[in-house]
C-alpha positions as CSV (number, residue, x, y, z in Angstrom):
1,X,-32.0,-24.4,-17.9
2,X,-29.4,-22.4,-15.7
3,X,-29.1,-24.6,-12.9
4,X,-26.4,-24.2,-9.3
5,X,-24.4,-26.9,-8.4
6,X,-22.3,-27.9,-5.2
7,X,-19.2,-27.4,-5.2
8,X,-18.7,-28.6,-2.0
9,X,-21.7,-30.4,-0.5
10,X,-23.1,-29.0,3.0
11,X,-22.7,-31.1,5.7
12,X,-25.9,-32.3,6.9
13,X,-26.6,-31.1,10.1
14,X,-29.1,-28.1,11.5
15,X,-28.9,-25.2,10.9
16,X,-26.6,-25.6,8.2
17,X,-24.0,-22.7,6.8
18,X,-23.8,-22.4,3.4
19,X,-21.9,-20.1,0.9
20,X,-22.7,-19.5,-2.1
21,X,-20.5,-17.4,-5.4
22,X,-20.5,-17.0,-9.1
23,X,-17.8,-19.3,-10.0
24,X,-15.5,-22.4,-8.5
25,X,-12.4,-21.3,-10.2
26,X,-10.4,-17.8,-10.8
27,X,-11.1,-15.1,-8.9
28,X,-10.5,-14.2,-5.3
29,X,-13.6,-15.3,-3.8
30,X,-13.9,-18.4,-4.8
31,X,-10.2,-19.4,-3.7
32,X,-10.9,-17.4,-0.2
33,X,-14.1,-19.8,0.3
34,X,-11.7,-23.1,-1.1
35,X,-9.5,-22.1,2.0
36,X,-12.4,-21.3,4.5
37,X,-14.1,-24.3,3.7
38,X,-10.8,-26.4,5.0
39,X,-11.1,-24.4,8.1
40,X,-14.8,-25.0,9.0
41,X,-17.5,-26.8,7.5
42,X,-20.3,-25.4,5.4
43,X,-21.5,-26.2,1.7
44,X,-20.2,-24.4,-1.6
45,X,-23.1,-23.9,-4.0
46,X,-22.1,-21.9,-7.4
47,X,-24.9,-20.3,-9.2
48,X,-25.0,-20.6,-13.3
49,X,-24.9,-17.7,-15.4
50,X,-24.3,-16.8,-19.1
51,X,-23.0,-13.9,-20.8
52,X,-25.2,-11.2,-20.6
53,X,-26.2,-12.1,-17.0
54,X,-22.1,-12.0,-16.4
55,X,-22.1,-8.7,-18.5
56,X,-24.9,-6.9,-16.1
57,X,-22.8,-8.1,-13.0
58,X,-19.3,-6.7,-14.0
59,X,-21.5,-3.7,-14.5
60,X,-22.4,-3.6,-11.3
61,X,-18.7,-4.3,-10.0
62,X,-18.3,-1.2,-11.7
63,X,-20.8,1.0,-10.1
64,X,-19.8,0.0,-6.8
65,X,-16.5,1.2,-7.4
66,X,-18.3,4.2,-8.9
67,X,-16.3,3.6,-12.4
68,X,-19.6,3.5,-14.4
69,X,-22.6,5.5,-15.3
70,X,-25.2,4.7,-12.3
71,X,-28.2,6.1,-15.0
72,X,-27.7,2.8,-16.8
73,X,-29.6,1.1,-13.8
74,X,-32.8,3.4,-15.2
75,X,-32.5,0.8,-18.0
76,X,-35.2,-1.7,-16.7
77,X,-33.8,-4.3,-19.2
78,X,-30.6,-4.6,-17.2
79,X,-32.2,-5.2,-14.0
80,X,-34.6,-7.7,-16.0
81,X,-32.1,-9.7,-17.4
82,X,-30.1,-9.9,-13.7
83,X,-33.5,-11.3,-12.3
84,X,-34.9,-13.5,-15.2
85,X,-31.0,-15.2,-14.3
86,X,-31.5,-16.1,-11.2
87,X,-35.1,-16.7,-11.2
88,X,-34.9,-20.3,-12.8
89,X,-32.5,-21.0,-9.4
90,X,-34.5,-20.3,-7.2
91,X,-36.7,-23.4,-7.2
92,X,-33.1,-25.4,-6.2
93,X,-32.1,-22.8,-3.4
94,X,-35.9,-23.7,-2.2
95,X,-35.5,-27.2,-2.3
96,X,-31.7,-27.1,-0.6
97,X,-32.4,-25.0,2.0
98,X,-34.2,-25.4,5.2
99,X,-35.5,-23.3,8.3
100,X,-32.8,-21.1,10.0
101,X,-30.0,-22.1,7.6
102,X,-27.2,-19.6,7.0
103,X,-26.3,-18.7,3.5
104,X,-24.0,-16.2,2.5
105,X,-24.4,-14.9,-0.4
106,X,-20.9,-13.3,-1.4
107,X,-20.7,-9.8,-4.4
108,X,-23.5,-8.9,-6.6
109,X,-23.9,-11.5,-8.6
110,X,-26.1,-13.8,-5.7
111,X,-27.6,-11.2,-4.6
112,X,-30.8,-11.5,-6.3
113,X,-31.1,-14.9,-4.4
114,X,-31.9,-13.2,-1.2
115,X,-35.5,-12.7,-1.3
116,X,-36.4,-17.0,-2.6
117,X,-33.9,-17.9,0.4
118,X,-35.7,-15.7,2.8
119,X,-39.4,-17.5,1.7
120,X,-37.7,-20.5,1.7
121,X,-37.4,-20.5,5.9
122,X,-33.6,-19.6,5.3
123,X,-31.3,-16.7,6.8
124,X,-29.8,-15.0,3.8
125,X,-26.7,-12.7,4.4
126,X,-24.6,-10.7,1.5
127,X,-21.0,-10.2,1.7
128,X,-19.9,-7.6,-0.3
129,X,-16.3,-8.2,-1.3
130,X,-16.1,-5.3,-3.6
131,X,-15.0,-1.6,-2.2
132,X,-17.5,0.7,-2.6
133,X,-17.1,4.1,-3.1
134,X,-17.5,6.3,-0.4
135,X,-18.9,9.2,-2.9
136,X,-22.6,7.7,-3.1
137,X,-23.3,9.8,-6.3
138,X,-21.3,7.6,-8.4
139,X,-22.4,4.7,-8.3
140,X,-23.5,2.9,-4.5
141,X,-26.6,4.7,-4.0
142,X,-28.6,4.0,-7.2
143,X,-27.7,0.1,-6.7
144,X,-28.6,0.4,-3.4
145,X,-32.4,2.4,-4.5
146,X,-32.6,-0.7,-7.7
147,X,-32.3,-3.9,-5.1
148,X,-34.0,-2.4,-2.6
149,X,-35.8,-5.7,-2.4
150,X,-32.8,-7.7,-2.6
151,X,-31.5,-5.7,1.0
152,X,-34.6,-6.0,2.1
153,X,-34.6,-9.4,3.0
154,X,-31.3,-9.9,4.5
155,X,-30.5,-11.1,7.7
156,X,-27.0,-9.1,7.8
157,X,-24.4,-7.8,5.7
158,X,-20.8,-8.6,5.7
159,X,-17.9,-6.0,4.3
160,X,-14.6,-4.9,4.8
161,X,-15.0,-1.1,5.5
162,X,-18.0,0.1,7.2
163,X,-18.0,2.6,4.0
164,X,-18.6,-0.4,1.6
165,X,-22.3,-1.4,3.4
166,X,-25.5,0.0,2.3
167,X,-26.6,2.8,4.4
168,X,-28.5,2.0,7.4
169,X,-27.7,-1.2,7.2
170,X,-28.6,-2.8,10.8
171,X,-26.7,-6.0,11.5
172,X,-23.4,-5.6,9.9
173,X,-20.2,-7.6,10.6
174,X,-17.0,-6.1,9.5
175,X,-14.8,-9.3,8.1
176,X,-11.5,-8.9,6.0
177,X,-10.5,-11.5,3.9
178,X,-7.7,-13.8,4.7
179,X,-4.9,-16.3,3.7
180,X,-4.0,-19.6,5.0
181,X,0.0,-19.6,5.2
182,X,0.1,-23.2,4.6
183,X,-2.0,-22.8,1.9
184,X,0.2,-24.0,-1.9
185,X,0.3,-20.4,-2.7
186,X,1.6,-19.7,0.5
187,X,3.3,-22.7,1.6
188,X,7.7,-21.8,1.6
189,X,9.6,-22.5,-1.7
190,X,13.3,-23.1,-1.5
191,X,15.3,-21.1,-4.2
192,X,16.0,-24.1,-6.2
193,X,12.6,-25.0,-6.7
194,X,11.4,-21.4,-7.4
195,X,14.2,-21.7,-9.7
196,X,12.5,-25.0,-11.3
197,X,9.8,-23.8,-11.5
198,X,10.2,-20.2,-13.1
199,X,12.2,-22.2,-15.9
200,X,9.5,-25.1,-16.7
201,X,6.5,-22.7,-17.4
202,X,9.1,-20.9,-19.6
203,X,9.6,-17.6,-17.8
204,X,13.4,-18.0,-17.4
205,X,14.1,-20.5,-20.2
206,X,12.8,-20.9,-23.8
207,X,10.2,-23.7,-22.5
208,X,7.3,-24.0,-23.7
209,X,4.6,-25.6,-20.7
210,X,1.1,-26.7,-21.8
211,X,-0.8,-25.0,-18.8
212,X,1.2,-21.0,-18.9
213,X,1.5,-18.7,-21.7
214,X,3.9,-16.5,-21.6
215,X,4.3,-13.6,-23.7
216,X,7.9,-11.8,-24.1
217,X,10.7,-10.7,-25.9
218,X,13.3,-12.7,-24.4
219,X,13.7,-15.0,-21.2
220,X,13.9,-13.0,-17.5
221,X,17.3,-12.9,-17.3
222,X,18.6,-15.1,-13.4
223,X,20.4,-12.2,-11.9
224,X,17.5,-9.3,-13.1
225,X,15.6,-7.6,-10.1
226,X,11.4,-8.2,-10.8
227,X,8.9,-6.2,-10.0
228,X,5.3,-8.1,-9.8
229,X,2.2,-8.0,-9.6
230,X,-1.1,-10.6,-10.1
231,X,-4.6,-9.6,-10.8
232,X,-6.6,-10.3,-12.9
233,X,-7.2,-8.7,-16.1
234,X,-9.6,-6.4,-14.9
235,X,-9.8,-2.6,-15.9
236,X,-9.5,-1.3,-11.8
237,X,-6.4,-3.6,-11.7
238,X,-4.8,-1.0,-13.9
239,X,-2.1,-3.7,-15.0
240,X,-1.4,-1.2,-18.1
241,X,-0.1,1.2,-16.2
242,X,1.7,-1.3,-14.5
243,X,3.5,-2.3,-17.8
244,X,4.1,1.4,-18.2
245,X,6.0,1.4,-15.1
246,X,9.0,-0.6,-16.8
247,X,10.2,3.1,-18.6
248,X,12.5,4.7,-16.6
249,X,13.3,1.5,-14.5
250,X,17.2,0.4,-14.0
251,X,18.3,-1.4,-16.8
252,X,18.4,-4.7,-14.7
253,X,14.6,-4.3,-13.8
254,X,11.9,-6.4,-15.0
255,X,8.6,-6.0,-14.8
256,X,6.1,-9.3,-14.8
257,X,2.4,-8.8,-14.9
258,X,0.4,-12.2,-14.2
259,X,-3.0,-13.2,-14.3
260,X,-5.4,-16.3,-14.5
261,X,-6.3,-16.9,-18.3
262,X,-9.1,-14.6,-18.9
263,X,-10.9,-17.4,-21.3
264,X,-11.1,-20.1,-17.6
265,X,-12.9,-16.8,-15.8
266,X,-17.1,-16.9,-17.3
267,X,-18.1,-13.8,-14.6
268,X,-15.4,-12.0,-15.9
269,X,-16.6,-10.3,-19.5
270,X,-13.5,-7.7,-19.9
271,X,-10.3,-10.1,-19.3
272,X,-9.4,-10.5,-22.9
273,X,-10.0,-7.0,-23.6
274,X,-7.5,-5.7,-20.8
275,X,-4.7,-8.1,-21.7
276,X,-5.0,-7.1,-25.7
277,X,-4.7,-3.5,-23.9
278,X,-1.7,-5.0,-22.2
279,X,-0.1,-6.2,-25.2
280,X,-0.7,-3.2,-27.2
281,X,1.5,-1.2,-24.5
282,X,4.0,-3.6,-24.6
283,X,4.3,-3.4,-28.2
284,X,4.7,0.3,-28.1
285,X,7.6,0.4,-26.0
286,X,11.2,0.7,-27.0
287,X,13.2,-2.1,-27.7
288,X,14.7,-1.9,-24.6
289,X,11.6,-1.8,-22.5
290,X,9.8,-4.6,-24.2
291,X,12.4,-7.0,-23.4
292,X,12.3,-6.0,-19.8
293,X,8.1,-6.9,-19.8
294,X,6.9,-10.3,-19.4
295,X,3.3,-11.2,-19.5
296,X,2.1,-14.6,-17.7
297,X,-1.1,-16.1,-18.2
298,X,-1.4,-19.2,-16.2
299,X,-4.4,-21.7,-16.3
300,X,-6.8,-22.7,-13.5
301,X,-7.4,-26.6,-14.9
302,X,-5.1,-27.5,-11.7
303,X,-5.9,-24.7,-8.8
304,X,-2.8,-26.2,-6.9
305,X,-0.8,-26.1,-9.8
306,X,-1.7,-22.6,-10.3
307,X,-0.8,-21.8,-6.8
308,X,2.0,-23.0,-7.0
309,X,3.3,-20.9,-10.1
310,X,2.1,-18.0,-8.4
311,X,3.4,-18.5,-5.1
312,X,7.0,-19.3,-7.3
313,X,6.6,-16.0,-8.9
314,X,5.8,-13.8,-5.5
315,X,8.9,-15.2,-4.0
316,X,10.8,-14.4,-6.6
317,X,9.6,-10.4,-6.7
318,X,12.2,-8.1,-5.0
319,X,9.1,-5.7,-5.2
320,X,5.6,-6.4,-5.7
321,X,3.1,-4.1,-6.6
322,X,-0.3,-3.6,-6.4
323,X,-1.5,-0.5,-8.8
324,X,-5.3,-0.5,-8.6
325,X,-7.6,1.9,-9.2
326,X,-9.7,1.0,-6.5
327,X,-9.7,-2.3,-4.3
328,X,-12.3,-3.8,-1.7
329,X,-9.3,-5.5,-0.1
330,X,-6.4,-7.1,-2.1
331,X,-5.6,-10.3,-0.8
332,X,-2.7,-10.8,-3.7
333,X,-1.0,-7.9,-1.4
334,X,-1.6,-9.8,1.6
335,X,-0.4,-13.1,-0.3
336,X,2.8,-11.0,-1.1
337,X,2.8,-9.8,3.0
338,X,3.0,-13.2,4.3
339,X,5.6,-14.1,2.4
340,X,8.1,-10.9,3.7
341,X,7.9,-9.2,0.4
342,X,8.0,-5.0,-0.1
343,X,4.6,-4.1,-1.1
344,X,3.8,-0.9,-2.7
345,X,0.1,-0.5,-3.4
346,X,-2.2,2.2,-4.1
347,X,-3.9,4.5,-1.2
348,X,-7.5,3.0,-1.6
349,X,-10.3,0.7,-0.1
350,X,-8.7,-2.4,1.6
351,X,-5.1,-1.5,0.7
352,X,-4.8,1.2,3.1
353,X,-6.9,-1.1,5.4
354,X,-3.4,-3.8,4.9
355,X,-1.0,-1.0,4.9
356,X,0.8,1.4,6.7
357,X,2.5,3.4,4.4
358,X,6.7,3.4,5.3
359,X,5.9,1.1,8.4
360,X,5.0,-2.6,6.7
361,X,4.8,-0.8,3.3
362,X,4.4,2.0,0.6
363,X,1.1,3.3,-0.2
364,X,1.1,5.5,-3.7
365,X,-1.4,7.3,-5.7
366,X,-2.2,5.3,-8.7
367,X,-2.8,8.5,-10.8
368,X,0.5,9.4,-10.2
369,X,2.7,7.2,-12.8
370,X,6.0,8.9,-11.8
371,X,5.5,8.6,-8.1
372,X,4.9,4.8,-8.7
373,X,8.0,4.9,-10.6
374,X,10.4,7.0,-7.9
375,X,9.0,4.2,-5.3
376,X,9.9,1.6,-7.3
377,X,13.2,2.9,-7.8
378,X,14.2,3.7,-4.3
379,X,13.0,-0.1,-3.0
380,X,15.0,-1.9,-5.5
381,X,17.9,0.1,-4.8
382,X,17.3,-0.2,-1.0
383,X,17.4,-3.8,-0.2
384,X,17.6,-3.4,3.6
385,X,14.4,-1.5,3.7
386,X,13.1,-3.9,1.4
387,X,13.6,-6.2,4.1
388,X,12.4,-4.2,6.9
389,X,9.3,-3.4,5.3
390,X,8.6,-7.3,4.4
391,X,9.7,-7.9,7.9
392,X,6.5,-6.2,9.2
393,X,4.2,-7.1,6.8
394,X,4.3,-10.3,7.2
395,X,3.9,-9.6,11.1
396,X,0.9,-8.1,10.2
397,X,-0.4,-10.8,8.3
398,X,0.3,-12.9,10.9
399,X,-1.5,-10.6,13.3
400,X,-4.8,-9.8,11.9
401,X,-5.6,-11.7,8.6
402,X,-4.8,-15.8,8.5
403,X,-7.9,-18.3,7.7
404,X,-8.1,-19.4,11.4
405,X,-9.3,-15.8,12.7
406,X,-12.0,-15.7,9.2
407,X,-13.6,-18.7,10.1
408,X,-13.4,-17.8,13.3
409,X,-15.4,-14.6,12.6
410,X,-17.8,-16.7,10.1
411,X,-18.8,-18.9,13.1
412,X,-19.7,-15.9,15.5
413,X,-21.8,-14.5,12.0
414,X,-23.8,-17.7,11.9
415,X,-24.4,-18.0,15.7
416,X,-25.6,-14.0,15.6
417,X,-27.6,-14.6,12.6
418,X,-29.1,-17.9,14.4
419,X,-29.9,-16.2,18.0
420,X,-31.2,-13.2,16.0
């Protein structure tokens, strides 16, 4: 039988806050609540799936993006097997929670739970991480019509955007996710220890390190200008057309795409399939191009260690970019804010949210492949913009999205949702 687990048990104290997500390890949500959770108290549950449970959910990641066919939902199967899920959970959600406890229930895939947390005496609320599209006919509005019992039951709904909630939803709190500078990934990094680093996991040497695979021609060369970015290997990540990017690139330009090793990520169906899409651009390339291309998967066994390779990796970006296809926020822009970096990212959801395009960044069209490109170009050959532009962001990081002002806005949630 399915069953949740803690991940971090909830202090015991009335009316408890609890949170509760789809996996421990690889994905932004579940390293946003390992970073919350240092910030305020409140339990970690993590619900169990399997892989046509985890199927139906990317699904619905989908159609909240409106990138897939909302007349699927007419399927009753699909919403069947979402249900049947979670059903088996709910008897240990009944027996955790009590009266007038908080749980947050965070993206589609806990959704479900509302209703058994309501009859349980509890004060369920969703927080929808994922940037729904604004154009209800592709996508929103049929999810919202198939889990109308789900929304029923809530106590309040958390987003980014006002545009990402369900319609008429009537206690909504608007909370953008956050970072925690002295967080590993954020923590600073002197040059000779980014340097280290780069060369053990075998990015700048001919290494070999048990926990990254790195797939390349040739080494990244010391003096070579790099152009990042991390995501995951998700489809609205569009890291293939990031690889594509390389062509036309100054000859000294390198382009590393990075990710968490799809096979550690169980909610995330389509990560191998996207990096064998990867691969199969970077094999099409010319000679020249594939040896300027550098694919970086890096395990989650150690979450610090894998921090830490990424944070080595940001620092080391003259550019990073952040090419998706659409985005409920982006905190691996806001990772690469805090640390000063040039940004350019697409002009949608929470990126535009992060970003004002030529003040503390460059927003772009992720269509438009040669725009990306002319971008590109003109911030590695201008480093005092580059400069001026990470200058900013990371002012505005500073400003408006560190871990102490999202717990802070977590605690007023819970004492709303309490007095309520």
């Amino acid at each position: 039988m399915l069953t949740p687990t803690w991940e971090v048990d909830p202090p015991r104290e009335s009316p408890l806050l609890a949170h509760v997500n789809a996996t421990a390890t690889g994905g932004g949500v579940s390293e946003l609540l390992r970073n919350l959770l240092r910030h305020q108290p409140a339990g970690w549950a993590v619900i169990a799936g399997n892989a046509d449970f985890y199927a139906v959910t990317k699904y619905l990641h989908h159609l909240l993006h409106g990138q897939a066919d909302p007349t699927r939902l007419d399927d009753p199967a699909l919403i069947r097997t979402y249900r049947a899920t979670l059903e088996p959970q709910h008897a240990w959600f009944a027996d955790q929670i009590r009266p007038d406890d908080v749980v947050v229930l965070h993206d589609p895939q806990t959704l479900g739970l509302a209703p058994a947390i309501k009859a349980a005496g509890g004060k369920p609320v969703w927080h929808c991480h994922i940037g729904a599209t604004i154009d209800p006919e592709r996508g929103p509005a049929r999810m919202w019509q198939a889990f109308e019992p789900e929304f029923d039951a809530l106590d309040a709904v958390v987003t980014t955007l006002p545009e990402f909630a369900p319609p008429n939803t009537k206690n909504l709190f608007l909370i953008p996710p956050a970072v925690d500078p002295s967080a590993v990934k954020n923590r600073d990094l002197g040059a000779t220890e980014i340097d280290a680093l780069l060369a053990e996991i075998g990015l700048t040497s001919d290494r070999i390190a048990p926990d990254v695979a790195i797939t390349h021609e040739k080494p990244l060369p010391p003096d070579s200008r790099v152009v990042l970015q991390v995501s995951r290997w998700d489809p609205l990540k569009d890291m293939p057309g990031v690889a594509r990017c390389v062509v036309g690139l100054p000859r000294d330009a390198h382009v590393v795409l990075a990710g968490t090793n799809p096979t550690e990520i169980p909610d995330d169906p389509e990560g191998l399939a996207v990096l064998a899409e990867v691969r199969a651009v970077l094999a099409e390339l010319s000679e020249v191009d594939r040896g300027r291309l550098h694919l970086v998967n890096i395990s989650m066994r150690d979450q610090d260690r894998n921090a830490l390779i990424v944070n080595a990796l940001q620092r080391r970006a003259d550019v990073v970019v952040q090419k998706s296809l659409q985005e409920g926020f982006g905190l691996t822009v806001t990772e690469a804010m805090i640390k000063g970096k040039a940004v350019i990212a697409s002009d949608v959801g929470g990126l535009r949210q992060q970003i004002t395009h030529g003040h503390n960044g460059i927003l772009v069209d992720p269509a438009d492949i040669g725009s990306v490109r002319e971008e590109l170009r003109r911030l590695l050959d201008d480093p005092t913009l580059r400069r001026e532009l990470g200058g900013r962001a990371r002012a505005t990081v500073l400003e408006h999205y560190t871990m102490r002002q999202f717990a802070d806005a977590y605690r007023q949630l819970a004492k709303s949702v309490h007095e309520a």
